[in-house]
FITORKOL-884250 format. One record per residue (C-alpha): residue number from 1; residue in three letters; chain; y, z, x. Coordinates in pm, 1 decimal. Layout:
<pts>
(NUM,"ALA","A",(Y,Z,X))
...
</pts>
This chain:
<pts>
(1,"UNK","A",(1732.3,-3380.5,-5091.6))
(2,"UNK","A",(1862.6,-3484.9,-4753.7))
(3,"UNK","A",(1618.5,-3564.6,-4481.6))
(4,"UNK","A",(1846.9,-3597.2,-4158.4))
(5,"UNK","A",(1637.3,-3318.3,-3980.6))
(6,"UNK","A",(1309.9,-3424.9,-4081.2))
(7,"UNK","A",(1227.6,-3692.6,-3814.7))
(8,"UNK","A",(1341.1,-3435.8,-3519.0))
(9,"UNK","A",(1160.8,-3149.0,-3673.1))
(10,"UNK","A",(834.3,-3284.0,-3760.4))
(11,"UNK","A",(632.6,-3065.9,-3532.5))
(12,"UNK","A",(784.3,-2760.1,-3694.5))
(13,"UNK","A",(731.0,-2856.8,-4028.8))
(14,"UNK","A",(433.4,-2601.3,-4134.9))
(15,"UNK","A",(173.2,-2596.8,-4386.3))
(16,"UNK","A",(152.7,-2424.0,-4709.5))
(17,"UNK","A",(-144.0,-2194.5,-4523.4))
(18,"UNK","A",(28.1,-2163.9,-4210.3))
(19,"UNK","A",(377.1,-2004.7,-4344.2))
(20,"UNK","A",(160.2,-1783.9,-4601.3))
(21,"UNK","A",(-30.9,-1657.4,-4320.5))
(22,"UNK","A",(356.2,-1581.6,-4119.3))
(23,"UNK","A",(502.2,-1394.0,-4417.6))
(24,"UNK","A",(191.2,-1184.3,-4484.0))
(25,"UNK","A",(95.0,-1283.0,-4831.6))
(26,"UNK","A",(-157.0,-1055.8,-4943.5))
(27,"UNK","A",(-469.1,-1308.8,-4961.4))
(28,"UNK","A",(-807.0,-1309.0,-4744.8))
(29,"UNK","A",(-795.7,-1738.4,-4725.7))
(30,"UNK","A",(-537.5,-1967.8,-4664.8))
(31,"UNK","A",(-359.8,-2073.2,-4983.6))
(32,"UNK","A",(-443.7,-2447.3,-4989.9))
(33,"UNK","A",(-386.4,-2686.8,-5352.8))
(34,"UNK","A",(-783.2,-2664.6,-5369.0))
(35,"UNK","A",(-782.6,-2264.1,-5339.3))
(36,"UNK","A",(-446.9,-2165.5,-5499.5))
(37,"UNK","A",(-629.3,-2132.4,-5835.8))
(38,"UNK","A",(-829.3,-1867.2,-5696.9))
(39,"UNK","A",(-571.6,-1676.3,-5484.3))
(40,"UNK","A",(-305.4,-1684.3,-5755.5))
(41,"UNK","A",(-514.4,-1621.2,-6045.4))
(42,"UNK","A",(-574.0,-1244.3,-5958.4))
(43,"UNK","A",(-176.5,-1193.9,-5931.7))
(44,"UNK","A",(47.6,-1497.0,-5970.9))
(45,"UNK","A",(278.7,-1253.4,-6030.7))
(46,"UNK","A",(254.8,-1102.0,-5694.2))
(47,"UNK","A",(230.5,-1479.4,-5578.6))
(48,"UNK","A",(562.4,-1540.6,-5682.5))
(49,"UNK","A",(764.5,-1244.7,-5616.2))
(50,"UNK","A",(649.0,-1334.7,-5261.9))
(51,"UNK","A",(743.1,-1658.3,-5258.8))
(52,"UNK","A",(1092.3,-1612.1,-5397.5))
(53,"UNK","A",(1133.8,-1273.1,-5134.3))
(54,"UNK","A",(1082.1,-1524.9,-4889.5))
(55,"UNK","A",(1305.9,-1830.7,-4994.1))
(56,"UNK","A",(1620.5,-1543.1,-5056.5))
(57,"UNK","A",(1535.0,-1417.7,-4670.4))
(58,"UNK","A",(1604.4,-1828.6,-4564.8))
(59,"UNK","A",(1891.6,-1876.6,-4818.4))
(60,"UNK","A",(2086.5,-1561.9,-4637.6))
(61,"UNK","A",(1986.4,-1685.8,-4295.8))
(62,"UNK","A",(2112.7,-2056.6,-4414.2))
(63,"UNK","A",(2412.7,-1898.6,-4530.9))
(64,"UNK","A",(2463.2,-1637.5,-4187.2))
(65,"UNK","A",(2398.8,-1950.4,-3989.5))
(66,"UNK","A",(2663.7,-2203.4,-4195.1))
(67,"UNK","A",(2950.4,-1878.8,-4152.1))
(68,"UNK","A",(2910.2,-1877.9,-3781.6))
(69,"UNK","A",(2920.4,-2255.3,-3738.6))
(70,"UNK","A",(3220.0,-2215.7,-3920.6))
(71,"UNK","A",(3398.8,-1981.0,-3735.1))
(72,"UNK","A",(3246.5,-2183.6,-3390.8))
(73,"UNK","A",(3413.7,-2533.4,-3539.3))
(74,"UNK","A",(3746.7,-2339.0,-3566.2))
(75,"UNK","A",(3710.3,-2219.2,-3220.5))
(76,"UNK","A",(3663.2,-2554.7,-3061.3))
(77,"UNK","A",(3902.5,-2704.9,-3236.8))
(78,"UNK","A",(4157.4,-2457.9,-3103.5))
(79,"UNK","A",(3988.6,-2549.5,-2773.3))
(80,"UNK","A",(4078.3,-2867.7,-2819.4))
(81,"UNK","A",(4418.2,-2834.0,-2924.3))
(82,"UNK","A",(4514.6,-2625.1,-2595.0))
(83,"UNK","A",(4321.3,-2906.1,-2383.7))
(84,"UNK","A",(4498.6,-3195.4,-2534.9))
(85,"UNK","A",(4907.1,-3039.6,-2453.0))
(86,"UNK","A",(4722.7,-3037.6,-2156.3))
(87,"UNK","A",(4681.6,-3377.7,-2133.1))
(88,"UNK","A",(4992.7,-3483.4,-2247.1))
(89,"UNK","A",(5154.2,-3259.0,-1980.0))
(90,"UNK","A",(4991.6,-3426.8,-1693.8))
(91,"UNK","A",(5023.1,-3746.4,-1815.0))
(92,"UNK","A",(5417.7,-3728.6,-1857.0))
(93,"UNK","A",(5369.2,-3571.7,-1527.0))
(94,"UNK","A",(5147.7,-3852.9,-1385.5))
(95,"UNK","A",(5441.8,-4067.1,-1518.3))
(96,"UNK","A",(5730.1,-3927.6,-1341.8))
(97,"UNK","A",(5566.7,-3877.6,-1049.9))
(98,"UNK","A",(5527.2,-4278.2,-1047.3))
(99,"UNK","A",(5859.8,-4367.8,-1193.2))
(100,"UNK","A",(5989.6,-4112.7,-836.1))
(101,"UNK","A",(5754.1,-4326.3,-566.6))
(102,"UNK","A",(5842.9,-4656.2,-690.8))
(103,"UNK","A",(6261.9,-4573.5,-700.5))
(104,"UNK","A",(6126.0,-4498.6,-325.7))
(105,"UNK","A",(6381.7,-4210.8,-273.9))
(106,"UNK","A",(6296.5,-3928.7,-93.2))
(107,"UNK","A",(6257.5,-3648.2,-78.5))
(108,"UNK","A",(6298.3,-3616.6,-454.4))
(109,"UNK","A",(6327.7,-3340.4,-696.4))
(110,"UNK","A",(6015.1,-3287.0,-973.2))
(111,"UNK","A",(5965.6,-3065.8,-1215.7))
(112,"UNK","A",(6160.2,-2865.9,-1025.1))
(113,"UNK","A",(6010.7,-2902.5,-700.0))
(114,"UNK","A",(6076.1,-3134.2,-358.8))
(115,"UNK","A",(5809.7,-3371.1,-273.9))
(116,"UNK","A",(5795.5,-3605.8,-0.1))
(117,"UNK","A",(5585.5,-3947.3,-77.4))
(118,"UNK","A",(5278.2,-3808.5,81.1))
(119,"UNK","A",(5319.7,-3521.5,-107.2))
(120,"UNK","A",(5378.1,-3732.6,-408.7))
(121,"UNK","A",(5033.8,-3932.7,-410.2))
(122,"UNK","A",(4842.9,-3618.8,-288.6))
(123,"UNK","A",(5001.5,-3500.6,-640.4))
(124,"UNK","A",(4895.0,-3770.0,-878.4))
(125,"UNK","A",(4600.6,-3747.6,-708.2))
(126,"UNK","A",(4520.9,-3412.3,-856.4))
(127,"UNK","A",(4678.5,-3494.5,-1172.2))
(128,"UNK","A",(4472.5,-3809.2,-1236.9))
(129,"UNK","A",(4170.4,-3583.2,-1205.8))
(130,"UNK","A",(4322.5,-3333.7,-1384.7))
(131,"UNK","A",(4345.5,-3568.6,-1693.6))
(132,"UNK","A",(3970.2,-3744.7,-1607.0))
(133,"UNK","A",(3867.5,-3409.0,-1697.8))
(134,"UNK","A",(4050.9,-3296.1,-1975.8))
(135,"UNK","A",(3970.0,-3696.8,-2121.8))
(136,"UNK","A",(3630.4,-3598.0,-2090.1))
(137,"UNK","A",(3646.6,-3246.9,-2213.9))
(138,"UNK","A",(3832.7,-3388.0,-2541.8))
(139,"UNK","A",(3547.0,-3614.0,-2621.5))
(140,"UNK","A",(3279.8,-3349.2,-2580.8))
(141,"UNK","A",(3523.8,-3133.4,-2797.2))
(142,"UNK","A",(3537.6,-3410.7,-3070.3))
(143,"UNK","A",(3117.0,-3491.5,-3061.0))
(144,"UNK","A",(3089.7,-3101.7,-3102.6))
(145,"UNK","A",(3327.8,-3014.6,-3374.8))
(146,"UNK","A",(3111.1,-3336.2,-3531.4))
(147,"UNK","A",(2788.4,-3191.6,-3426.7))
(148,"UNK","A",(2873.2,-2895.6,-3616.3))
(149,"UNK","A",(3005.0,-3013.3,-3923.7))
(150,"UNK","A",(2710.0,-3212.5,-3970.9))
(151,"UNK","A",(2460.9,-2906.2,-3967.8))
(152,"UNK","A",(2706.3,-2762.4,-4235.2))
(153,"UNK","A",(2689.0,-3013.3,-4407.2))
(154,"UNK","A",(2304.7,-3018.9,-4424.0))
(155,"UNK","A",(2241.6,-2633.5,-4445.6))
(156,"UNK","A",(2501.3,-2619.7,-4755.9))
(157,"UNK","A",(2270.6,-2901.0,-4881.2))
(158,"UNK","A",(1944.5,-2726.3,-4856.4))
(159,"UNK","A",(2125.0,-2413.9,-5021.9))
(160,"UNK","A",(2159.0,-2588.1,-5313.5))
(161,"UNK","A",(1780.7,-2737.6,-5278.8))
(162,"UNK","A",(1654.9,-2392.8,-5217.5))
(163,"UNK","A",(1835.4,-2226.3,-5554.9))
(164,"UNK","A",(1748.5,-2508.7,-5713.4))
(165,"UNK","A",(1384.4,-2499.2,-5631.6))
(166,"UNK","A",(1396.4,-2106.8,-5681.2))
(167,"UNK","A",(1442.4,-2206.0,-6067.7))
(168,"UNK","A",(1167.3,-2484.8,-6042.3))
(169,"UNK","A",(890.8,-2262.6,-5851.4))
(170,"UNK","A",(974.0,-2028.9,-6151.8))
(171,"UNK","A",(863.1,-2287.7,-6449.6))
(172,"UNK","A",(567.6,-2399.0,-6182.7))
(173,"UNK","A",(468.7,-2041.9,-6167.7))
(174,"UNK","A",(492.6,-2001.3,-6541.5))
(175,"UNK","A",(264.7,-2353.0,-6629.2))
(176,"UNK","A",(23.4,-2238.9,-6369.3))
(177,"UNK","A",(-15.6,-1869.7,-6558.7))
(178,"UNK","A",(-38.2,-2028.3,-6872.8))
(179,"UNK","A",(-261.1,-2304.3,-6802.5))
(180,"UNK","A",(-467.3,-2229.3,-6472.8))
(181,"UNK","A",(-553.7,-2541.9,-6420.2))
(182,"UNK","A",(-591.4,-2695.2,-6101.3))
(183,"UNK","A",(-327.5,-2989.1,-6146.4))
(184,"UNK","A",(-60.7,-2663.4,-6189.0))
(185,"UNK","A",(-167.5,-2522.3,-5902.0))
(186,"UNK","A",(-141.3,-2853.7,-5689.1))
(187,"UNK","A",(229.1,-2903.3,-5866.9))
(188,"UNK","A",(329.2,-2511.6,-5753.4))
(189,"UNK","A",(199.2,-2531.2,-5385.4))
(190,"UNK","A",(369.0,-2899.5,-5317.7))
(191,"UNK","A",(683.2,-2732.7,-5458.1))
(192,"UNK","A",(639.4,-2429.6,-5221.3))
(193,"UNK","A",(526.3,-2628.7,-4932.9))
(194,"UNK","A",(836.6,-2858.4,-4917.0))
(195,"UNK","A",(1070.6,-2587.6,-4991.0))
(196,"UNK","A",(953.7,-2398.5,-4706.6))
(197,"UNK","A",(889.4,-2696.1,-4474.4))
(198,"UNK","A",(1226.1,-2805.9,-4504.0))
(199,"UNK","A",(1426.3,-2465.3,-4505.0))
(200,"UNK","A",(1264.8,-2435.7,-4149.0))
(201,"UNK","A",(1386.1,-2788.5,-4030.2))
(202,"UNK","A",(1746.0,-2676.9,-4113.2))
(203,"UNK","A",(1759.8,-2331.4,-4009.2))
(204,"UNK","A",(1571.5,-2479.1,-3674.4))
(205,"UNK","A",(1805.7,-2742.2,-3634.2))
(206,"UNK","A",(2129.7,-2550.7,-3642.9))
(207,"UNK","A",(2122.1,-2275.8,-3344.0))
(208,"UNK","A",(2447.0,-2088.3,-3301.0))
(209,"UNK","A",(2598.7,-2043.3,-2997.0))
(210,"UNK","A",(2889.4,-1924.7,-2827.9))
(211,"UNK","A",(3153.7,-2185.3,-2804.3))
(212,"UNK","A",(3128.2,-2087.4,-2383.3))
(213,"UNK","A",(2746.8,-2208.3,-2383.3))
(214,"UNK","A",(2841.8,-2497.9,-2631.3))
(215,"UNK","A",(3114.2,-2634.1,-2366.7))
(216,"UNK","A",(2957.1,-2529.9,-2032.4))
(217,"UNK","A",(3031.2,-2746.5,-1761.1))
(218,"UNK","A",(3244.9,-2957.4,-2003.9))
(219,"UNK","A",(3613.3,-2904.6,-1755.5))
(220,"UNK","A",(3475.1,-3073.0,-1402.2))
(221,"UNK","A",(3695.7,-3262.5,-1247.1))
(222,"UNK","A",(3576.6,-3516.4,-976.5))
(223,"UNK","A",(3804.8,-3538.5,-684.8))
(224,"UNK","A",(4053.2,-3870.9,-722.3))
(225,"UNK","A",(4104.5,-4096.9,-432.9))
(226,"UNK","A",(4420.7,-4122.0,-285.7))
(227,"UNK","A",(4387.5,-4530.9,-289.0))
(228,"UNK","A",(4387.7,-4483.7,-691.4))
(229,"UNK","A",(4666.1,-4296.6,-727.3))
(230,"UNK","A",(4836.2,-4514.3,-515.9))
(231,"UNK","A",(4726.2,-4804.9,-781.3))
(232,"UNK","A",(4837.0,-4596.7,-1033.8))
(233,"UNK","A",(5223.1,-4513.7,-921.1))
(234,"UNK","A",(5250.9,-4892.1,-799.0))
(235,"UNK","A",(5150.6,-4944.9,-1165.3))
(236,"UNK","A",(4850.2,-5184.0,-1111.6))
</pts>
């Protein structure tokens, strides 16, 4: 089962009392591995159905959550897309405006405008910011489509874990009702405990937001001096 949550999440791991006491299992005590024999012994039946009400409730929130990271990954990347012709328009741009000031002919004609040579380096001045920013806007573009694929990645994972486990709380549930010994008992609460435990680190780890909140602030451009873009069009 993968782990790549756990070390961030530790503090909201919970304990097999403290997440029976949050979905309201009907039972006066904590259920602990020293008290579970007790507690499930007068309905392990009950026990269970609760347990596995509770586990479907995360598996449709996993699966909610891993749909709308979905459709946010195929927003950014058409983000993304419409930033980088961006970029390659100003920096064609940036490029004939430098091939114009060093033939050192003016005033010259643009993309389909006069410019003197003031008016040239005031230009690549706002076009090298221009592509600062949409440099910088492409890599936060390409850490968040990453970002998101990851969580994917891991909340498909624990969907598997938690079915999985589903089937394997079942047969604990079954030993325990057959046996009621204390070692069953133990062997059904670890199960429950860790499934629970780490359902929470995924579906804590992965918030979904609006592709607006997850690129806020990423498109400022900082104003370019004029003695750079003179560098730039004498090609230094």
């Amino acid at each position: 089962m993968r782990k790549t949550f756990v070390a961030s999440c530790v503090s909201s791991i919970v304990s097999a009392a403290a997440w029976v006491h949050a979905y309201g299992l009907p039972f006066e005590q904590p259920i602990t591995p020293e008290t579970a024999p007790v507690q499930c012994s007068s309905d392990p039946d009950a026990f269970f159905d609760r347990v596995r009400q509770q586990a479907e409730a995360d598996l449709r929130i996993m699966k909610e959550n891993r749909n709308a990271l979905r459709s946010s990954s195929a927003d950014v990347e058409n983000k993304q897309s419409e930033v980088q012709e961006k970029l390659d328009y100003a920096t064609k741009a940036a490029a004939d405006f430098r091939k114009a000031w060093q033939d050192d002919r003016f005033p010259v004609i643009i993309h389909g405008r006069a410019y003197t040579r003031p008016d040239v380096e005031a230009q690549t001045s706002s076009l090298l910011a221009q592509i600062d920013g949409y440099t910088e806007a492409l890599a936060k573009y390409a850490r968040t489509i990453t970002d998101i694929r990851e969580h994917v990645e891991d909340l498909t994972s624990q969907i598997v874990d938690t079915e999985t486990d589903l089937g394997l709380l079942e047969s604990r549930c079954s030993v325990y009702k057959a046996t009621q010994s204390e070692s069953a008992a133990t062997d059904l609460m670890a199960v429950v405990d860790s499934l629970f435990a780490e359902n929470a680190s995924v579906i804590s780890a992965s918030p979904i937001r609006s592709v607006d909140e997850m690129m806020r602030d990423t498109t400022s451009v900082a104003p370019v001096s004029r003695s750079r873009a003179v560098s730039f069009l004498a090609g230094e």
